[in-house]
mmJSON file of the N, C-alpha and C atoms, coordinates in Angstrom:
{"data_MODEL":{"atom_site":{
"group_PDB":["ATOM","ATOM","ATOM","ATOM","ATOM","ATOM","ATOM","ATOM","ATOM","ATOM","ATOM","ATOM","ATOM","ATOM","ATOM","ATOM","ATOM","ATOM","ATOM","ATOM","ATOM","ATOM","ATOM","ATOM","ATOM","ATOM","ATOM","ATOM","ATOM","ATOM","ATOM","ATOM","ATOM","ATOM","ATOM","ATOM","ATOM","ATOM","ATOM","ATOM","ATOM","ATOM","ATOM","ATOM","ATOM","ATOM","ATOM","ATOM","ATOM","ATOM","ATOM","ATOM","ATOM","ATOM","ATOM","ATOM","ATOM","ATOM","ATOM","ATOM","ATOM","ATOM","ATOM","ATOM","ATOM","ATOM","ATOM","ATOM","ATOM","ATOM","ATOM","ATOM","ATOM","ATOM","ATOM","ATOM","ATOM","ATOM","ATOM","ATOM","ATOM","ATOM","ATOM","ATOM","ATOM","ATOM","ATOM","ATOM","ATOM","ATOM","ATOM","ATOM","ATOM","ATOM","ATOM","ATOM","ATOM","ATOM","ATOM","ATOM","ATOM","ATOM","ATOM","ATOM","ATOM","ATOM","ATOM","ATOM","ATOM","ATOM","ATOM","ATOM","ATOM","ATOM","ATOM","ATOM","ATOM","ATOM","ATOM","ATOM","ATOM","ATOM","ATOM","ATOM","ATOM","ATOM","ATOM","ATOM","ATOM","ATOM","ATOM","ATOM","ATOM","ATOM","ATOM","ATOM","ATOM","ATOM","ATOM","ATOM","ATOM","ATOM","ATOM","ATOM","ATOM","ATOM","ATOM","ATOM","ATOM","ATOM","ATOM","ATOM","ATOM","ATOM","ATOM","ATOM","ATOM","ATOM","ATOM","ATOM","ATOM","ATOM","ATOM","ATOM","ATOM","ATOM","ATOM","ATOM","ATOM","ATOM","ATOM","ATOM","ATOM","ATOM","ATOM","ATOM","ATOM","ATOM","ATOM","ATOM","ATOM","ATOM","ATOM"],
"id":[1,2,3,4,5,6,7,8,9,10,11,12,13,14,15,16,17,18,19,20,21,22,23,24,25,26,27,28,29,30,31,32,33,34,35,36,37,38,39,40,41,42,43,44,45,46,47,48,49,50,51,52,53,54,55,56,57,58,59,60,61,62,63,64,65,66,67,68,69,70,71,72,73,74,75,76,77,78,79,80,81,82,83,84,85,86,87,88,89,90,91,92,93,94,95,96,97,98,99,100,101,102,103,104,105,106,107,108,109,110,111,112,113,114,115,116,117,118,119,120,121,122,123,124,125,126,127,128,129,130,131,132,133,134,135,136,137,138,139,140,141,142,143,144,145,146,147,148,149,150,151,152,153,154,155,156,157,158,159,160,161,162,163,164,165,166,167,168,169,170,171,172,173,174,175,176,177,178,179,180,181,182,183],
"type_symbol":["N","C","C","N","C","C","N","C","C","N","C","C","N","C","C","N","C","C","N","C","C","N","C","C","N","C","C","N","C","C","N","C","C","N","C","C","N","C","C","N","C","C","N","C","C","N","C","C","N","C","C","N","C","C","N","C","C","N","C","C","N","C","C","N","C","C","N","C","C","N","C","C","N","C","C","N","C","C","N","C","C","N","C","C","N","C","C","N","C","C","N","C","C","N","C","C","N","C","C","N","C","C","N","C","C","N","C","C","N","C","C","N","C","C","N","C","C","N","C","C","N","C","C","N","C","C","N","C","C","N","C","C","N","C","C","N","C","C","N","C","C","N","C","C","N","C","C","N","C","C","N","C","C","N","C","C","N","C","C","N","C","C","N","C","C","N","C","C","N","C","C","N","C","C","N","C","C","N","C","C","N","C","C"],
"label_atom_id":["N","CA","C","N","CA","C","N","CA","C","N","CA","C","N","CA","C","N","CA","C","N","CA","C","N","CA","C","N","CA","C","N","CA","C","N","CA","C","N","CA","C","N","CA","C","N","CA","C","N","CA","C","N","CA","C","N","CA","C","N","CA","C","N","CA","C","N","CA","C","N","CA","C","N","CA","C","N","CA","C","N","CA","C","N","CA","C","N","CA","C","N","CA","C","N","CA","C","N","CA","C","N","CA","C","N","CA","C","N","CA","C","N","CA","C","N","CA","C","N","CA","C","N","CA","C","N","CA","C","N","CA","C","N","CA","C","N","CA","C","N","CA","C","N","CA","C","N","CA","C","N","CA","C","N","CA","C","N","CA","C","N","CA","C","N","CA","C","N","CA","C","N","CA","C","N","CA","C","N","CA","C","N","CA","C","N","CA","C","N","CA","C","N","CA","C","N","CA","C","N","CA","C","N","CA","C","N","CA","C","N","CA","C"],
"label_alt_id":[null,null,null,null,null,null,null,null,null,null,null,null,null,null,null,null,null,null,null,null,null,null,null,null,null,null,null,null,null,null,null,null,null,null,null,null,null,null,null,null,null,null,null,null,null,null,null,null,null,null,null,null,null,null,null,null,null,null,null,null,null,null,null,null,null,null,null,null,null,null,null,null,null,null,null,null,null,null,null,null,null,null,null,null,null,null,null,null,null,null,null,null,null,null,null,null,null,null,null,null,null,null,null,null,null,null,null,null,null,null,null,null,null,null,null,null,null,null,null,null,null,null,null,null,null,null,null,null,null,null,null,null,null,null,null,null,null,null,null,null,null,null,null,null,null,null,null,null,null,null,null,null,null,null,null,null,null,null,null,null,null,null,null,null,null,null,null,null,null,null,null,null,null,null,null,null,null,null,null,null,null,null,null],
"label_comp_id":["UNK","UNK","UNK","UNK","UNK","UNK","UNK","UNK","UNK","UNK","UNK","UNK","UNK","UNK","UNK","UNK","UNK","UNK","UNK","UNK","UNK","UNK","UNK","UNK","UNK","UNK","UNK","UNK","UNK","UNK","UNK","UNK","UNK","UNK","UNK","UNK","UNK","UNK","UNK","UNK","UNK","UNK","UNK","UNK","UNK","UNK","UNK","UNK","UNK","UNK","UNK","UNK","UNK","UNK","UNK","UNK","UNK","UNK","UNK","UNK","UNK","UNK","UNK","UNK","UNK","UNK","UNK","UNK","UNK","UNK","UNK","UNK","UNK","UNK","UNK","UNK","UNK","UNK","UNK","UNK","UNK","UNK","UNK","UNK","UNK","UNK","UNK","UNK","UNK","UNK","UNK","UNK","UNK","UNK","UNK","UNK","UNK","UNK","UNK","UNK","UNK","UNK","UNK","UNK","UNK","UNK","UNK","UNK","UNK","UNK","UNK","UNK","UNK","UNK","UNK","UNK","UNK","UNK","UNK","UNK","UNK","UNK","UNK","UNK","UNK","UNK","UNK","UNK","UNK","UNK","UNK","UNK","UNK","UNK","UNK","UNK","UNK","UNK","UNK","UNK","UNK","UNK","UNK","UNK","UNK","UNK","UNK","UNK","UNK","UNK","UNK","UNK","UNK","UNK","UNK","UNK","UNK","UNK","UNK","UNK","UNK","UNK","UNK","UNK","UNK","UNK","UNK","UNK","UNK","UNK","UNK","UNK","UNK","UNK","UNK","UNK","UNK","UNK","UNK","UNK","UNK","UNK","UNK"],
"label_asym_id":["A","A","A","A","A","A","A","A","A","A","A","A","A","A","A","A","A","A","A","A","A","A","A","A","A","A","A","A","A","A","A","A","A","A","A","A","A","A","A","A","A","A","A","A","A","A","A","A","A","A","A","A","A","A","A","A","A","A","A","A","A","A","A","A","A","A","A","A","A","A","A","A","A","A","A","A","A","A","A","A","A","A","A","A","A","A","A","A","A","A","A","A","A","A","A","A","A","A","A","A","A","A","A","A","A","A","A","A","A","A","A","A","A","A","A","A","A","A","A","A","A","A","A","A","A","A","A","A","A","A","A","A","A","A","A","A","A","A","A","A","A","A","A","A","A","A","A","A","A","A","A","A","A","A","A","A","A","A","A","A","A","A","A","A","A","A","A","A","A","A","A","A","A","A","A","A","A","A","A","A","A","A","A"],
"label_entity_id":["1","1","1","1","1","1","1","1","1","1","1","1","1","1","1","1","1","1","1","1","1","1","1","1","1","1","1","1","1","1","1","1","1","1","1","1","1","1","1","1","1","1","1","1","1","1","1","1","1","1","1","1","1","1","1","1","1","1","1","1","1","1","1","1","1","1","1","1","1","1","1","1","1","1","1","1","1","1","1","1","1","1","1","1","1","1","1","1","1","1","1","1","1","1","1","1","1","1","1","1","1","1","1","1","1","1","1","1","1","1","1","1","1","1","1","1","1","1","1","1","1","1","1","1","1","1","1","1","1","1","1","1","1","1","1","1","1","1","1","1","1","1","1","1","1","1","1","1","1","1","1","1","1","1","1","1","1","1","1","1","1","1","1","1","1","1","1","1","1","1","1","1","1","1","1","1","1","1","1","1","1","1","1"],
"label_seq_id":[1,1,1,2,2,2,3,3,3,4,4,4,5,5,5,6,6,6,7,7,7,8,8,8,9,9,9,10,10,10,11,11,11,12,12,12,13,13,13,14,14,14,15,15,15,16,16,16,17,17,17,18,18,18,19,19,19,20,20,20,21,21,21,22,22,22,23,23,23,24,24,24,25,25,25,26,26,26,27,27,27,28,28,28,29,29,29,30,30,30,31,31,31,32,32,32,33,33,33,34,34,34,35,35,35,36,36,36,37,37,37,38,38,38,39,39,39,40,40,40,41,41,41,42,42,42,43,43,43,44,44,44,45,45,45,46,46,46,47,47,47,48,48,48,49,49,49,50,50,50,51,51,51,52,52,52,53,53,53,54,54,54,55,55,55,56,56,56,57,57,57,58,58,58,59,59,59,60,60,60,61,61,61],
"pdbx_PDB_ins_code":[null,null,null,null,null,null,null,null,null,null,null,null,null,null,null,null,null,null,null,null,null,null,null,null,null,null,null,null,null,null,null,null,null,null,null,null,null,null,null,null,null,null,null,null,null,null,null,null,null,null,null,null,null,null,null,null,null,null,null,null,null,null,null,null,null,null,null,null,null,null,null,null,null,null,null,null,null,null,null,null,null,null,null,null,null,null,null,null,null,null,null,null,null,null,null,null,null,null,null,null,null,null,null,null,null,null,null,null,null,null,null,null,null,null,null,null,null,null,null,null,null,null,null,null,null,null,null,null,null,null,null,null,null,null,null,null,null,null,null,null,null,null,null,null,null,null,null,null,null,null,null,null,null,null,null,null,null,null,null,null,null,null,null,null,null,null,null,null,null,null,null,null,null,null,null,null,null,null,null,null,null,null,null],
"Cartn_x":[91.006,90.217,91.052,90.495,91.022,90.026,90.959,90.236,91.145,90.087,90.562,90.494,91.107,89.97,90.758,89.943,91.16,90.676,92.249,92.484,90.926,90.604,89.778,89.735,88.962,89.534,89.979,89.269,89.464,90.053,90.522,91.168,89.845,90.721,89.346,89.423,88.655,88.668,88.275,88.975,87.641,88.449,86.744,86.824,86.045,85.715,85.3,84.616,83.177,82.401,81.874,82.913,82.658,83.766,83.0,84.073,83.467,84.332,83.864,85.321,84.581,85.674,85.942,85.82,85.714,85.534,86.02,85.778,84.692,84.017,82.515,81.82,82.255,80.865,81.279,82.553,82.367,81.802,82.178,80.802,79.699,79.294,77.891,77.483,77.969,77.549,77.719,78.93,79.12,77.63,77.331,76.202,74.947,74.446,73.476,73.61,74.234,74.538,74.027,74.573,74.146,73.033,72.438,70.808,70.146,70.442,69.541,69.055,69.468,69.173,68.69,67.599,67.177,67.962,68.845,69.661,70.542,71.041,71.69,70.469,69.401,68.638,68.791,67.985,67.839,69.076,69.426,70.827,69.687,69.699,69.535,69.737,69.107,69.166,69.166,68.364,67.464,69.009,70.061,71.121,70.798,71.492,71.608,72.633,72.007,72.86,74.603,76.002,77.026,76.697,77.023,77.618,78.754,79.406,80.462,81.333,82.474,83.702,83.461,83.725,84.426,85.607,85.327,86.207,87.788,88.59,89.442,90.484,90.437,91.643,92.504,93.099,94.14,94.219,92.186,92.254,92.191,92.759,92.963,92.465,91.988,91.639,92.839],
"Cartn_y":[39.388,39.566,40.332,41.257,42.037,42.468,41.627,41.804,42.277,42.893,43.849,43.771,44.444,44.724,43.392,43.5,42.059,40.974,39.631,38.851,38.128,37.118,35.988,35.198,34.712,34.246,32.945,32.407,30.679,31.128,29.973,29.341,29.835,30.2,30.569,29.819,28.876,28.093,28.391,28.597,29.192,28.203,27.652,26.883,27.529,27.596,28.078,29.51,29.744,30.892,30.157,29.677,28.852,29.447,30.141,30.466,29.593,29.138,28.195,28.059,27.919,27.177,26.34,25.173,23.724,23.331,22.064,21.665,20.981,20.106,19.983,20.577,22.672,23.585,23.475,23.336,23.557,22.288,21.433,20.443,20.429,20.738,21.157,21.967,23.394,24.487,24.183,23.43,22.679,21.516,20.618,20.363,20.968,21.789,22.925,23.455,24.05,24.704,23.891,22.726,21.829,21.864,21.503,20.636,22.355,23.624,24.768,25.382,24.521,25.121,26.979,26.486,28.367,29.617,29.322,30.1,31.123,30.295,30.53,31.591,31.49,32.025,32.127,33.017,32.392,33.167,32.841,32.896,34.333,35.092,36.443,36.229,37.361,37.087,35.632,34.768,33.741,33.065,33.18,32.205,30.679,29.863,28.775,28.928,27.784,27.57,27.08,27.024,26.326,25.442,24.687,23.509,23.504,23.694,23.448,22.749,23.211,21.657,21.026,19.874,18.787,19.284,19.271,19.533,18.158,18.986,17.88,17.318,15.825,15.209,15.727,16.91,17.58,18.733,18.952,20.064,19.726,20.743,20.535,21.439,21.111,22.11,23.295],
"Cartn_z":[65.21,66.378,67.393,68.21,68.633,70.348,71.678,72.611,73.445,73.941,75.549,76.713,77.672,79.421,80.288,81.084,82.143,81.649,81.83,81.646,82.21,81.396,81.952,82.924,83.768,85.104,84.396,83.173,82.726,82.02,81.312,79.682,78.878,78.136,76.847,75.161,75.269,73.639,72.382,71.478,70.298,68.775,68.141,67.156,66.106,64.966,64.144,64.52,64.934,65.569,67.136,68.035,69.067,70.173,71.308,71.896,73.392,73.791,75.363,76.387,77.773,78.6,78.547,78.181,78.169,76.482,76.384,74.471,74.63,75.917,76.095,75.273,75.5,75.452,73.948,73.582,72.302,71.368,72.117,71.383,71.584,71.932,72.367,71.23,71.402,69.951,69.128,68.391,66.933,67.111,68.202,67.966,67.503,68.621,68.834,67.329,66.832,65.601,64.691,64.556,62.639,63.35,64.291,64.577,64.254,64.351,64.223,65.047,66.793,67.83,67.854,68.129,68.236,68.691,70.089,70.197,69.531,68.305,67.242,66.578,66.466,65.668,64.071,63.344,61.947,61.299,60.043,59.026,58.569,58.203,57.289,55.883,55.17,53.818,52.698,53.244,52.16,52.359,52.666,52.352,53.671,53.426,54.309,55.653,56.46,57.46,56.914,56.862,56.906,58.072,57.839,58.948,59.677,60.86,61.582,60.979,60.53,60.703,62.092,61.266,63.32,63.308,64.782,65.639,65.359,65.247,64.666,65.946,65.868,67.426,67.862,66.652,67.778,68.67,68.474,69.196,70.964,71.488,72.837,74.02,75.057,76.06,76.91],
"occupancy":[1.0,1.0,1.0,1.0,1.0,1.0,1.0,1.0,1.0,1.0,1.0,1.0,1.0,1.0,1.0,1.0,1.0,1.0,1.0,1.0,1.0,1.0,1.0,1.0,1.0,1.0,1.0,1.0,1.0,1.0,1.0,1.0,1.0,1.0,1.0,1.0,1.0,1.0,1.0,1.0,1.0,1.0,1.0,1.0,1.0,1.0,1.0,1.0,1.0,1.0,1.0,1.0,1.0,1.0,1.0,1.0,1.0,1.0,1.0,1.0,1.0,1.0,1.0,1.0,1.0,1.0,1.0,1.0,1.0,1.0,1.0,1.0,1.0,1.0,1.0,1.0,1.0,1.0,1.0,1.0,1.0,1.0,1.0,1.0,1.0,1.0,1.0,1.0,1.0,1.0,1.0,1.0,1.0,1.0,1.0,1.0,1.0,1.0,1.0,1.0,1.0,1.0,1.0,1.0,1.0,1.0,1.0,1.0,1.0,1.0,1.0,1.0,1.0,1.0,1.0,1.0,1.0,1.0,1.0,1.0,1.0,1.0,1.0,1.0,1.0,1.0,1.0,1.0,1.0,1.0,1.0,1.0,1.0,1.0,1.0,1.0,1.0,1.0,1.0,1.0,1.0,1.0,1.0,1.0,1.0,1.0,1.0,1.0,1.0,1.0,1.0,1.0,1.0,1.0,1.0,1.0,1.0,1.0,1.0,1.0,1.0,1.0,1.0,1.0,1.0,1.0,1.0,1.0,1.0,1.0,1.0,1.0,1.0,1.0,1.0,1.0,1.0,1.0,1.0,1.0,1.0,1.0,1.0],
"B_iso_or_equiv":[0.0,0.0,0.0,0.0,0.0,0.0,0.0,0.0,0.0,0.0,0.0,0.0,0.0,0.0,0.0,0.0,0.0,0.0,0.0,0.0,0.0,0.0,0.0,0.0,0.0,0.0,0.0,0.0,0.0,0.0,0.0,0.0,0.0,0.0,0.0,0.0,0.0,0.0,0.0,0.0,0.0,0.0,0.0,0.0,0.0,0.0,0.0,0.0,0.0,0.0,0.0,0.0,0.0,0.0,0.0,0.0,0.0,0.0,0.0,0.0,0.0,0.0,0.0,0.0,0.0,0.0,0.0,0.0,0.0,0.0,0.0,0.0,0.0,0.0,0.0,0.0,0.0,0.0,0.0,0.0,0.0,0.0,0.0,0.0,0.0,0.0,0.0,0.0,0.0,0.0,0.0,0.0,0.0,0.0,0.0,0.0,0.0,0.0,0.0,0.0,0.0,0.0,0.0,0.0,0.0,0.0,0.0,0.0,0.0,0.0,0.0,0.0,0.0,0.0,0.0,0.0,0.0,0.0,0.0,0.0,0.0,0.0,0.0,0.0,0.0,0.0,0.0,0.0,0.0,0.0,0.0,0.0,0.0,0.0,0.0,0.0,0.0,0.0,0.0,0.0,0.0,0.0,0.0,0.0,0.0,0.0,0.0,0.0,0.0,0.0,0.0,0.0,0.0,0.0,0.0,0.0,0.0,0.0,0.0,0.0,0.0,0.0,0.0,0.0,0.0,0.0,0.0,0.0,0.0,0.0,0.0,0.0,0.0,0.0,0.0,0.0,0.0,0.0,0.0,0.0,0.0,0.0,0.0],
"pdbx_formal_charge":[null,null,null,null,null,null,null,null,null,null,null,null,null,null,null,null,null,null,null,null,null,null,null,null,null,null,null,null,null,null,null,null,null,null,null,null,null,null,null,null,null,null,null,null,null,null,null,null,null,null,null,null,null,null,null,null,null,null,null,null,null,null,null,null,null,null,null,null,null,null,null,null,null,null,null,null,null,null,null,null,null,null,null,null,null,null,null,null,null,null,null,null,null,null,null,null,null,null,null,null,null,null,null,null,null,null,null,null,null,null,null,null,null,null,null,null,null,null,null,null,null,null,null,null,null,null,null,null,null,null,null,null,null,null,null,null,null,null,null,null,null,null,null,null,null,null,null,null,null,null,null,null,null,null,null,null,null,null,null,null,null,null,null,null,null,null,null,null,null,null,null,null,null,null,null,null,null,null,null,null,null,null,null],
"auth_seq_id":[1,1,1,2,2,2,3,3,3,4,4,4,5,5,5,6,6,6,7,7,7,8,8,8,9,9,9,10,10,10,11,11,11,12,12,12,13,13,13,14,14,14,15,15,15,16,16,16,17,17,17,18,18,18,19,19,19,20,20,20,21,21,21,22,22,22,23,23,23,24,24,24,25,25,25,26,26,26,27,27,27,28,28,28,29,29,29,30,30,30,31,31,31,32,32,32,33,33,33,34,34,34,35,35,35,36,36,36,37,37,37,38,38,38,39,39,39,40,40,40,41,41,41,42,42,42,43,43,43,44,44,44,45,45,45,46,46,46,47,47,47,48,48,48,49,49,49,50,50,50,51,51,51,52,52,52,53,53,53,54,54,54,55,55,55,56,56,56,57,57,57,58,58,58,59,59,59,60,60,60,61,61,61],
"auth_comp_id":["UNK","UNK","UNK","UNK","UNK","UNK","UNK","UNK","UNK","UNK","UNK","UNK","UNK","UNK","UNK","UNK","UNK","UNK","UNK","UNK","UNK","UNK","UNK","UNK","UNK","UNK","UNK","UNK","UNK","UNK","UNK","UNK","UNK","UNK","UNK","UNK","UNK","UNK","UNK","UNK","UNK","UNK","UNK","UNK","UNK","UNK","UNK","UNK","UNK","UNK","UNK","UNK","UNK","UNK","UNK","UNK","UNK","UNK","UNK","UNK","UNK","UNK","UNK","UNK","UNK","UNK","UNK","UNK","UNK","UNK","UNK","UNK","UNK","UNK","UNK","UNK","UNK","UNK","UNK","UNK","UNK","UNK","UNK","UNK","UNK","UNK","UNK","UNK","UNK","UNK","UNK","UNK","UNK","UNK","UNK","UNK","UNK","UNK","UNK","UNK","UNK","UNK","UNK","UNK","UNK","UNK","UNK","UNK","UNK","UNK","UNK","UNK","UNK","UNK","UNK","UNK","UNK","UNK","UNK","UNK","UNK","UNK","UNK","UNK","UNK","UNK","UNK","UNK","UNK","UNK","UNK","UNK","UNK","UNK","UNK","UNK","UNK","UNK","UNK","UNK","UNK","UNK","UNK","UNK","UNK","UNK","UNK","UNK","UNK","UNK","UNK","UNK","UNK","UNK","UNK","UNK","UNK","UNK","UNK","UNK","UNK","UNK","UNK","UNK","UNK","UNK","UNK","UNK","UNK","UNK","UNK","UNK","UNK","UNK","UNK","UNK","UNK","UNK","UNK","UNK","UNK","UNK","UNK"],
"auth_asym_id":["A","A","A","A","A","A","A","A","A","A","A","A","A","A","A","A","A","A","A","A","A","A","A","A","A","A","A","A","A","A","A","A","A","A","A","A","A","A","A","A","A","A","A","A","A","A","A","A","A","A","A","A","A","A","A","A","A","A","A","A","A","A","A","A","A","A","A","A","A","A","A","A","A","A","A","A","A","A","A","A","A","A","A","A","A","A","A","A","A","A","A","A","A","A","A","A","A","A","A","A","A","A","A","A","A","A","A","A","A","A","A","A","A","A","A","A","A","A","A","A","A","A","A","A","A","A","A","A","A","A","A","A","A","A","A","A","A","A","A","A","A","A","A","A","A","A","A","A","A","A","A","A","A","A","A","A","A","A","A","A","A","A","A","A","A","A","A","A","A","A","A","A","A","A","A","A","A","A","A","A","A","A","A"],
"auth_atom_id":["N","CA","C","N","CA","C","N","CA","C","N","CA","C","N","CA","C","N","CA","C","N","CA","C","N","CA","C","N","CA","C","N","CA","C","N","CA","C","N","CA","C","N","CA","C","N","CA","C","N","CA","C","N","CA","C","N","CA","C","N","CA","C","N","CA","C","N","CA","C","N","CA","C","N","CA","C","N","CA","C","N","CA","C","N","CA","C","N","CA","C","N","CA","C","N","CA","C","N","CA","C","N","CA","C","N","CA","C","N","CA","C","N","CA","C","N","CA","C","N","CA","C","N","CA","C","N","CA","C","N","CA","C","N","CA","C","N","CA","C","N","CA","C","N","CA","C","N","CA","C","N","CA","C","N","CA","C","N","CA","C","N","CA","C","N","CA","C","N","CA","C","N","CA","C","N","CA","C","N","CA","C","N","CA","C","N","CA","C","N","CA","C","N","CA","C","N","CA","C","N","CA","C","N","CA","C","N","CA","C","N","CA","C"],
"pdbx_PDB_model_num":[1,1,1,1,1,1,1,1,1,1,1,1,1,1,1,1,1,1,1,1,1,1,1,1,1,1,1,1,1,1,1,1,1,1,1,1,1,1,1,1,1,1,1,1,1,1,1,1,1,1,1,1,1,1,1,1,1,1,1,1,1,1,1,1,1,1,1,1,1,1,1,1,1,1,1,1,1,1,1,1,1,1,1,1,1,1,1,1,1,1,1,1,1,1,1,1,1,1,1,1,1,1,1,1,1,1,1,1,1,1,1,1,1,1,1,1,1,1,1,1,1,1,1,1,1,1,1,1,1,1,1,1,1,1,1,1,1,1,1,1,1,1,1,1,1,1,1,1,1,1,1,1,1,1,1,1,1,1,1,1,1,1,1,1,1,1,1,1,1,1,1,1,1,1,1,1,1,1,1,1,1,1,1]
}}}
């Protein structure tokens, strides 16, 4: 991954395809995500959704 341009004003978190300020947001989308939340919209080509790993205890804000 490869980013540019000015620094972020926050901390920036990223877990699997989960990028957030807070590990809240990222529980939230690992939620949002398995449940199919629309946002996400549909998977392409007849394949399935993956499921999120959990988020594992040592991740940190």
């Amino acid at each position: 991954m490869l980013l540019g341009g000015e620094p972020l004003p926050h901390k920036t978190l990223l877990w699997w395809n989960f990028v957030d300020k807070s590990k809240a947001g990222i529980e939230k989308s690992i939620e949002d995500w398995n449940n199919g939340h629309e946002c996400f919209g549909d998977v392409a080509g007849g394949m399935h959704r993956l499921p999120s790993p959990p988020l594992p205890d040592s991740f940190k804000e």
